[in-house]
Structure formats: C-alpha cells, structure tokens
PDB file of N, CA, C and O in Angstrom, chain B, residues numbered from 101:
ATOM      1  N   UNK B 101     -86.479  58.634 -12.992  1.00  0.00           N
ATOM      2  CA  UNK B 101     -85.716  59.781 -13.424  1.00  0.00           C
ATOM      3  C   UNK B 101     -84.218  59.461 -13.444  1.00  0.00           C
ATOM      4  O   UNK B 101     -83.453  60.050 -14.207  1.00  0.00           O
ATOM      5  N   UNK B 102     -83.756  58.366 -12.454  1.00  0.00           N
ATOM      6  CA  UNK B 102     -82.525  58.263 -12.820  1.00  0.00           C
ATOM      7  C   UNK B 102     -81.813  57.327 -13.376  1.00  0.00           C
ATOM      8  O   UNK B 102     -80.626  57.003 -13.412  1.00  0.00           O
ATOM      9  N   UNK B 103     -83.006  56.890 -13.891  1.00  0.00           N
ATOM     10  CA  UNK B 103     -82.453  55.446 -15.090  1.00  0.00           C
ATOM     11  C   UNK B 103     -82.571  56.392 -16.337  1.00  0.00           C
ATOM     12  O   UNK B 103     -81.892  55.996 -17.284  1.00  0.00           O
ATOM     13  N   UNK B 104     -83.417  57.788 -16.608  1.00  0.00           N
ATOM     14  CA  UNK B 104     -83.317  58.188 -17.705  1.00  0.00           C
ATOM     15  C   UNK B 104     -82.218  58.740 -18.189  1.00  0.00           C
ATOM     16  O   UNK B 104     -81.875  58.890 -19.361  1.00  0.00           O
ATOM     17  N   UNK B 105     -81.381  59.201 -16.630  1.00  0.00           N
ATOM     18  CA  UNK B 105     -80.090  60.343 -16.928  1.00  0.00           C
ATOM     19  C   UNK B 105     -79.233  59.026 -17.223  1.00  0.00           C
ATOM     20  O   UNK B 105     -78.288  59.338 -17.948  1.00  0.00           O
ATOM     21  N   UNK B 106     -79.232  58.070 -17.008  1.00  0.00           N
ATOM     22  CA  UNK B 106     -78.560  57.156 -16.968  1.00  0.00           C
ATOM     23  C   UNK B 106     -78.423  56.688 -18.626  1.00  0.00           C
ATOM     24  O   UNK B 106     -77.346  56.777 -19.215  1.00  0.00           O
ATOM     25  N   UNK B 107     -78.963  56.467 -18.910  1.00  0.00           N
ATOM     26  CA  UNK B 107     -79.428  56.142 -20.548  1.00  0.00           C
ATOM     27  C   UNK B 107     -78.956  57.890 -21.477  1.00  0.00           C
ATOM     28  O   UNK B 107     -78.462  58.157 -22.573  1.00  0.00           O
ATOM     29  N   UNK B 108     -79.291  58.446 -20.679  1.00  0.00           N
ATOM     30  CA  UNK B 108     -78.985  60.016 -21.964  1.00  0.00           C
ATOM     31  C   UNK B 108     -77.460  59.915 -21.192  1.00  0.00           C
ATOM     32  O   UNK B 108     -77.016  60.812 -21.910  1.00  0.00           O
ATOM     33  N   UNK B 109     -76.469  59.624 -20.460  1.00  0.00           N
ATOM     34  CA  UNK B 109     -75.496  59.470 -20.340  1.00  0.00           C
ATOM     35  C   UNK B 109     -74.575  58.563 -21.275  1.00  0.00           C
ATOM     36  O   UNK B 109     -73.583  58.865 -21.939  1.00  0.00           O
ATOM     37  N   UNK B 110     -75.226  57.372 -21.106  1.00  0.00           N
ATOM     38  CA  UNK B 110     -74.860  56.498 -22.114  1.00  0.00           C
ATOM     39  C   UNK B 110     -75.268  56.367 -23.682  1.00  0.00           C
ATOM     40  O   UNK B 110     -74.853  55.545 -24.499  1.00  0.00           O
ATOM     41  N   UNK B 111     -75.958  57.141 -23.813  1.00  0.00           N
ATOM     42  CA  UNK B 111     -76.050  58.101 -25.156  1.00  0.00           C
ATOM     43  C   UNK B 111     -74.616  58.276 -26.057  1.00  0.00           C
ATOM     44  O   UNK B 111     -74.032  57.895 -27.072  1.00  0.00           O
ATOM     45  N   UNK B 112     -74.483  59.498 -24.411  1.00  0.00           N
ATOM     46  CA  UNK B 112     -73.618  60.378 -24.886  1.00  0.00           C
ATOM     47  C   UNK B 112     -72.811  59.895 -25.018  1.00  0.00           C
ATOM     48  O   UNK B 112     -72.268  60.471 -25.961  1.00  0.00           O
ATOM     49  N   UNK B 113     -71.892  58.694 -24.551  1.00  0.00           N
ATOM     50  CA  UNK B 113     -70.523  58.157 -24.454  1.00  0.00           C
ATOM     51  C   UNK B 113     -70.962  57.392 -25.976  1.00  0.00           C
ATOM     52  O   UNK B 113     -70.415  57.598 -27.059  1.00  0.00           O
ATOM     53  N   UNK B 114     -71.907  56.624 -25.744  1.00  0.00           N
ATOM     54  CA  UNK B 114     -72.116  56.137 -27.298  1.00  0.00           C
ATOM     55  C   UNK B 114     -71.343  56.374 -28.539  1.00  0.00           C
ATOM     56  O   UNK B 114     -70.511  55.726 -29.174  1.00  0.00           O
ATOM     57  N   UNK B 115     -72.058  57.833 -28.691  1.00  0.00           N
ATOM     58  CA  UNK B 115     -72.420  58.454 -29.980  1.00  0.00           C
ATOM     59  C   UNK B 115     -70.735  59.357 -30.214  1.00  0.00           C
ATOM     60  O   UNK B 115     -70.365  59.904 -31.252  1.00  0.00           O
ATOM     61  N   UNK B 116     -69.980  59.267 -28.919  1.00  0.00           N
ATOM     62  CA  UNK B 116     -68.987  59.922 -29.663  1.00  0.00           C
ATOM     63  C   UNK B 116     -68.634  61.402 -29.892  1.00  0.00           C
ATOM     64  O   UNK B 116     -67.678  61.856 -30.521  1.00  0.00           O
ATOM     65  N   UNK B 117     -69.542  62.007 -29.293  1.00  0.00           N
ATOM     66  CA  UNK B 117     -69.925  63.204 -29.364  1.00  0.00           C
ATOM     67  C   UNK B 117     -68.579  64.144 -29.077  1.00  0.00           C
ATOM     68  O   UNK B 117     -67.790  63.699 -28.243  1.00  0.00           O
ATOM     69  N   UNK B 118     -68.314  65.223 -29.618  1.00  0.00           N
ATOM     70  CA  UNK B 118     -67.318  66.391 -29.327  1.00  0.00           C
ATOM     71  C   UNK B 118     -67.198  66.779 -27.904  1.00  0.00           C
ATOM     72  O   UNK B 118     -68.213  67.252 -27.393  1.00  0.00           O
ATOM     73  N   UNK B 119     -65.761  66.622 -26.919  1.00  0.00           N
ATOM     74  CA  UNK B 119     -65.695  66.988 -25.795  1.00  0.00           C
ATOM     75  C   UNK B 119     -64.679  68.244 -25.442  1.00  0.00           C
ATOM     76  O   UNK B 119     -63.586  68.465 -25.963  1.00  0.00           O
ATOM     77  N   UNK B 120     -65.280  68.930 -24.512  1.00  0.00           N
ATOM     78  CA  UNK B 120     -64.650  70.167 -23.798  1.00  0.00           C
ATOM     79  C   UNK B 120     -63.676  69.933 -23.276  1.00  0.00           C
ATOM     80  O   UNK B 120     -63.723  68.992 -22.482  1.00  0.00           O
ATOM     81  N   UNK B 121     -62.164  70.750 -23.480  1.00  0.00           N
ATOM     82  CA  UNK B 121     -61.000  70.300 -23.066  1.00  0.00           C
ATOM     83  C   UNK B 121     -60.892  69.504 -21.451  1.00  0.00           C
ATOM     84  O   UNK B 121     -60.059  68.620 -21.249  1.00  0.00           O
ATOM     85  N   UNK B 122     -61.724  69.906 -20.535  1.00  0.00           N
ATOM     86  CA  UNK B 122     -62.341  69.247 -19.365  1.00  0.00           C
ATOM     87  C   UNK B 122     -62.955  67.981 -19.550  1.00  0.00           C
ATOM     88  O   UNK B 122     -63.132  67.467 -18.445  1.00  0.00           O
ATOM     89  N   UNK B 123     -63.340  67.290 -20.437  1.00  0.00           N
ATOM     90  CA  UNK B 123     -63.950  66.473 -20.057  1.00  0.00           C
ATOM     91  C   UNK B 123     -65.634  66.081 -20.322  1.00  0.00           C
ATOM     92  O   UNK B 123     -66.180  64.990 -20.155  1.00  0.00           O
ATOM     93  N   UNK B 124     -66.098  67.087 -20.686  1.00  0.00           N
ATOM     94  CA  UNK B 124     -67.931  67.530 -20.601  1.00  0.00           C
ATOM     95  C   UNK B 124     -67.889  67.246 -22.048  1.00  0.00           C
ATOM     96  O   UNK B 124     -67.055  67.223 -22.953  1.00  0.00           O
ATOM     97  N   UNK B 125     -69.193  67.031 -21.867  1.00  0.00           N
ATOM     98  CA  UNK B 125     -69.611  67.038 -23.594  1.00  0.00           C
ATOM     99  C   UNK B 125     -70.242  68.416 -23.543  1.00  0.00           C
ATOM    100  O   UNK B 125     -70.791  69.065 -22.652  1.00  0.00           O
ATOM    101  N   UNK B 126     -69.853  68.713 -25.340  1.00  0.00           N
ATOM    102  CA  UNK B 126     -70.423  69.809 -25.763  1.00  0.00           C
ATOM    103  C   UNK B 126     -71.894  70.218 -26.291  1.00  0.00           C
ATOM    104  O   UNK B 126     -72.261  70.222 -27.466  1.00  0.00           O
ATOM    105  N   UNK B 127     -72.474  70.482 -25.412  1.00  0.00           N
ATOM    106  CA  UNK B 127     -73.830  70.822 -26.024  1.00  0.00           C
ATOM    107  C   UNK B 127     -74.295  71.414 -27.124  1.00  0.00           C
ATOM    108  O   UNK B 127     -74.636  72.584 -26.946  1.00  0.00           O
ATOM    109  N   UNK B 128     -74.442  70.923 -28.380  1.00  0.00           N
ATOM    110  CA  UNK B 128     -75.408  71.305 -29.613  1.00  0.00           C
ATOM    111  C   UNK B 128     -76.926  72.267 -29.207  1.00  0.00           C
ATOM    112  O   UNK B 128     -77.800  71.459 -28.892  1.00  0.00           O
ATOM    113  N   UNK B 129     -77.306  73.324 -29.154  1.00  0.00           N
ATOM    114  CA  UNK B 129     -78.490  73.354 -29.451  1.00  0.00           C
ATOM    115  C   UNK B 129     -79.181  73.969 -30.643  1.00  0.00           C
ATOM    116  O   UNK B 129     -78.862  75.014 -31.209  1.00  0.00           O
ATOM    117  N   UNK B 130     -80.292  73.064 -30.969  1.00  0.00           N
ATOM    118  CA  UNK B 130     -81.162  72.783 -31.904  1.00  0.00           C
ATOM    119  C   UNK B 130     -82.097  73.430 -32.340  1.00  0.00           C
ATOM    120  O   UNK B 130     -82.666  73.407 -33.431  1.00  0.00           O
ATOM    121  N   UNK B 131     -82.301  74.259 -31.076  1.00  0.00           N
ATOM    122  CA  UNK B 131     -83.627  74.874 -30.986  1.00  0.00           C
ATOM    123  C   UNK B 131     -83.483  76.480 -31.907  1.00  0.00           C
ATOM    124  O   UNK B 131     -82.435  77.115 -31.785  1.00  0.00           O
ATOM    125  N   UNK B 132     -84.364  76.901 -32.599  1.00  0.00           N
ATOM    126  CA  UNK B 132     -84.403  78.506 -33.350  1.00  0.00           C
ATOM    127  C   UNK B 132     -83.728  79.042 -32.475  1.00  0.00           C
ATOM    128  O   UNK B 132     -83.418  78.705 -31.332  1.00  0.00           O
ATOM    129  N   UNK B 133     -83.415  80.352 -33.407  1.00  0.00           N
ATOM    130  CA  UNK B 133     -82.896  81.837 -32.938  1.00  0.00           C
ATOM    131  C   UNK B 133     -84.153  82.392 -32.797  1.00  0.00           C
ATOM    132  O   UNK B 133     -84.734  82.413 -33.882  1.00  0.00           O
ATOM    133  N   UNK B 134     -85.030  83.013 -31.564  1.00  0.00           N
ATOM    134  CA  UNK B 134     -85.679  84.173 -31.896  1.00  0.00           C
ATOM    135  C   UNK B 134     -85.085  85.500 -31.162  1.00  0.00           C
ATOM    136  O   UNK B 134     -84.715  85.878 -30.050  1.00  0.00           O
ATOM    137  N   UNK B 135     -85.196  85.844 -32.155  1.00  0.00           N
ATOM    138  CA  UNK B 135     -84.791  87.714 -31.737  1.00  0.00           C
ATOM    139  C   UNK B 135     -86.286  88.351 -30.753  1.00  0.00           C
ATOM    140  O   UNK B 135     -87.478  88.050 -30.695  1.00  0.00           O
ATOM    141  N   UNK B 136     -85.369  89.380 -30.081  1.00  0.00           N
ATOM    142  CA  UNK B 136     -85.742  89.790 -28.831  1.00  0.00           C
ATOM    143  C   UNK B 136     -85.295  91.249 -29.265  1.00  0.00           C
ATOM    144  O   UNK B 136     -84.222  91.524 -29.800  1.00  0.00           O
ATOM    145  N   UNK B 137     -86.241  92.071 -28.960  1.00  0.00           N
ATOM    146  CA  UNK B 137     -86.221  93.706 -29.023  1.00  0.00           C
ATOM    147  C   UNK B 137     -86.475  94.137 -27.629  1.00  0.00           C
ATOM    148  O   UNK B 137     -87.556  93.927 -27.079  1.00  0.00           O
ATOM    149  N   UNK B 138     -85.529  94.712 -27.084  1.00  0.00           N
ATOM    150  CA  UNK B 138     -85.804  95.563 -25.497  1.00  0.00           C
ATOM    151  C   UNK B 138     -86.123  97.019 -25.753  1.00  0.00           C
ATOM    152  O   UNK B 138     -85.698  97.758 -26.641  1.00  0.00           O
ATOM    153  N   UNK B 139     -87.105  97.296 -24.610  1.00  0.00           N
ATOM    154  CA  UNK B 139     -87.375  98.488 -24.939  1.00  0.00           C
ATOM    155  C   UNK B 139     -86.255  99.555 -24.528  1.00  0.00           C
ATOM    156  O   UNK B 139     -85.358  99.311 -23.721  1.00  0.00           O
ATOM    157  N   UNK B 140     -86.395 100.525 -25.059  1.00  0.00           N
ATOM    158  CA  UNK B 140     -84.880 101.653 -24.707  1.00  0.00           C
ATOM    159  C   UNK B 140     -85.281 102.520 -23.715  1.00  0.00           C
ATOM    160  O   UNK B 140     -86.363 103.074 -23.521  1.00  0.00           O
ATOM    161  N   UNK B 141     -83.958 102.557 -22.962  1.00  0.00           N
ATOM    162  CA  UNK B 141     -83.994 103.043 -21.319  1.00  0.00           C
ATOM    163  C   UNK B 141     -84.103 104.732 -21.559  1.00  0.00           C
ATOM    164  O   UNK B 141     -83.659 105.041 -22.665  1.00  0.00           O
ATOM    165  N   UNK B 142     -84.476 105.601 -20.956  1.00  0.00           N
ATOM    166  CA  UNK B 142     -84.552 106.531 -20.563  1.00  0.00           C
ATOM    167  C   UNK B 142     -83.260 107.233 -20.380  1.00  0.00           C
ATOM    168  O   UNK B 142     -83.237 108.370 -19.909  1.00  0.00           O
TER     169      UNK B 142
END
C-alpha cells in the first residue's frame, strides 16, 4: 500500500498537474453528476 501512494505521488509530480496556491494538487473528479431529491420536511 505504500509503494502504491508512492507511485500515484510520483504520478502526480510527473504529469504536471494544476496546484493549489498551498502547494496540493488539485483534484479533477471524473466521476457523473447524479442528482439527489430529498424528501421535504414538515
């Protein structure tokens, strides 16, 4: 497990990716929008 974070670390420095005025990389996500209906309160 920590040779994997190790490798998706070095990914990230890789590839160049867009960083947060801090320092962090910015997370993309990929995954759909699904919409969510709550039921209405009383």
């Amino acid at each position: 497990m920590l040779a994997e974070k190790f490798f998706l670390y070095l990914e990230t420095l890789l590839n160049g990716q867009p960083r947060n005025p801090d320092g962090s990389p910015r997370v993309v996500s990929t995954s759909p929008h699904v919409p969510v209906t709550l039921p209405r309160g009383k």
